[in-house]
N, C-alpha and C positions, 0 to 999 in steps of 0.2 A: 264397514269401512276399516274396522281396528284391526282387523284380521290381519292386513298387510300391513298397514300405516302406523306400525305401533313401532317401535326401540325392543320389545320384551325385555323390560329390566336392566336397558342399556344394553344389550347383546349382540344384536343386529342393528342394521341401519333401514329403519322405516321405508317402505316400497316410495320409490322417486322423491326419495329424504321429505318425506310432506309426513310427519307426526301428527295422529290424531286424536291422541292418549287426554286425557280428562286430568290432567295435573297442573297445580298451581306454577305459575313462574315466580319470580319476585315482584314484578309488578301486579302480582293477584290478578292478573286475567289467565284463564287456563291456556295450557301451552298450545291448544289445537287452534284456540283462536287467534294466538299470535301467527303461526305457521301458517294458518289460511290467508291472511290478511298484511301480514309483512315479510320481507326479504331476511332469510336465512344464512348461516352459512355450510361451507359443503360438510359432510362429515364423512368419515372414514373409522372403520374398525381398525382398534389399536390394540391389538393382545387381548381381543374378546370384548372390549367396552368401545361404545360410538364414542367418538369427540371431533372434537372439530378439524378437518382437515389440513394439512404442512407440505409446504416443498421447503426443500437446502434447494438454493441455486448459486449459481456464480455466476459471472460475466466474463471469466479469462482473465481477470485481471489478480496480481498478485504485490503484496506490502514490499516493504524495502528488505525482510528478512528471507525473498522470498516463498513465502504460501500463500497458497490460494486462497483468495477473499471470497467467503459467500457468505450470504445472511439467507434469513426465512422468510418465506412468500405466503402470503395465503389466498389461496383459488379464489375468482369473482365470487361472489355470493348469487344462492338461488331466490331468485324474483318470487313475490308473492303469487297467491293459486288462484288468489278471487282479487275485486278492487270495491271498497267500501263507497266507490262511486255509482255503481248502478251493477246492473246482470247484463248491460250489453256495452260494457265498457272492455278495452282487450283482453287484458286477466279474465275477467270474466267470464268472458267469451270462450276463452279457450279450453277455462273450466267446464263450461255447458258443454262446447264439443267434445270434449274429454269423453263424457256421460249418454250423450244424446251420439254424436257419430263415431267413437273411438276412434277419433285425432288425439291421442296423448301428448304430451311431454313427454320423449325417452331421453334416456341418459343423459340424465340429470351432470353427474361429475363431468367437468373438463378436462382433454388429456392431458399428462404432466409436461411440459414445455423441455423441449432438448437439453438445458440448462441448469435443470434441477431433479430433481428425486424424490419418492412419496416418504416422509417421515415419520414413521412407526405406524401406519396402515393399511386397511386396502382402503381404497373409495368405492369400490364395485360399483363401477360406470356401466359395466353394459347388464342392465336389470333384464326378466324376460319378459314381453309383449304381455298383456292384459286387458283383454277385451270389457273394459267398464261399462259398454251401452248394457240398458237394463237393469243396471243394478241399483237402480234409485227411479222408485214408480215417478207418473208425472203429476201426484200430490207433491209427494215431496221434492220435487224440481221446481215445483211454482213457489213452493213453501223458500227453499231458498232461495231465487230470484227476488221476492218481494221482500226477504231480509235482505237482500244488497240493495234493492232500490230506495230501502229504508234509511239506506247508509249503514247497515252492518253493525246496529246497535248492540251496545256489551250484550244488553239486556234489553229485551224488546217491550217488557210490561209497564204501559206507562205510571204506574205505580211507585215504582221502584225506581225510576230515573232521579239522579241528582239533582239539587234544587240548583 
């Protein structure tokens, strides 16, 4: 799955911006499990480095010295992949179909709204098609179903869970 779902060293923008790179956040959970699990926001390549996506827009409206008033907007954010609620919960779901019937999620990025303009990069909204069935046997598709219906624990080993 890193193949595509990676940043490489910040460079690109991980296939359907879903990062599944093995690196800490600041909250010490690694960044793949945030990205499965919670809502993102859009990113865009800005002179070779991912960050996070910008629009300038305006409303037509202009100050008393007349100029145009705009401020910065930033894209809805992308919806989690999975849902720590179960494997046949929607995210869920759509993630299995994802895997099971290549029903994907395409293009991820929103287009930019008549109003404003992309701020120092591309979003590269239209990704190419990628046929995901098959690429995860059905061990490892049950393996994760039973980690979502677990609730999606950090860490599954009851061992190591917090007292």
């Amino acid at each position: 799955c890193v193949g595509c779902h990676t940043t490489d060293n910040l460079t690109r923008i991980p296939a359907g911006q879903l990062e599944l790179m093995r690196q800490p956040r600041t909250n010490n959970h690694f960044k793949s499990y945030r990205e499965l699990l919670r809502g993102d926001a859009q990113q865009a390549l800005n002179n070779g480095v991912v960050d996070d996506r910008l629009w300038l827009c305006d409303n037509d409206e202009y100050d008393e010295d007349d100029n145009l008033i705009q401020f910065l907007r930033t894209p809805r954010g992308i919806g989690p992949t999975m849902n720590e609620s179960g494997s046949r919960t929607g995210t869920s779901t759509r993630f299995f179909n994802c895997l099971n019937n290549n029903v994907c999620r395409k293009h991820i990025g929103e287009p930019i709204p008549d109003n404003c303009e992309e701020v120092g990069g591309d979003p590269l909204t239209d990704e190419p098609d990628i046929d995901h069935s098959g690429m995860l046997n059905p061990a490892e598709l049950r393996l994760l179903a039973e980690w979502l219906d677990l609730g999606a624990q950090y860490y599954n080993n009851p061992l190591d869970a917090p007292n």
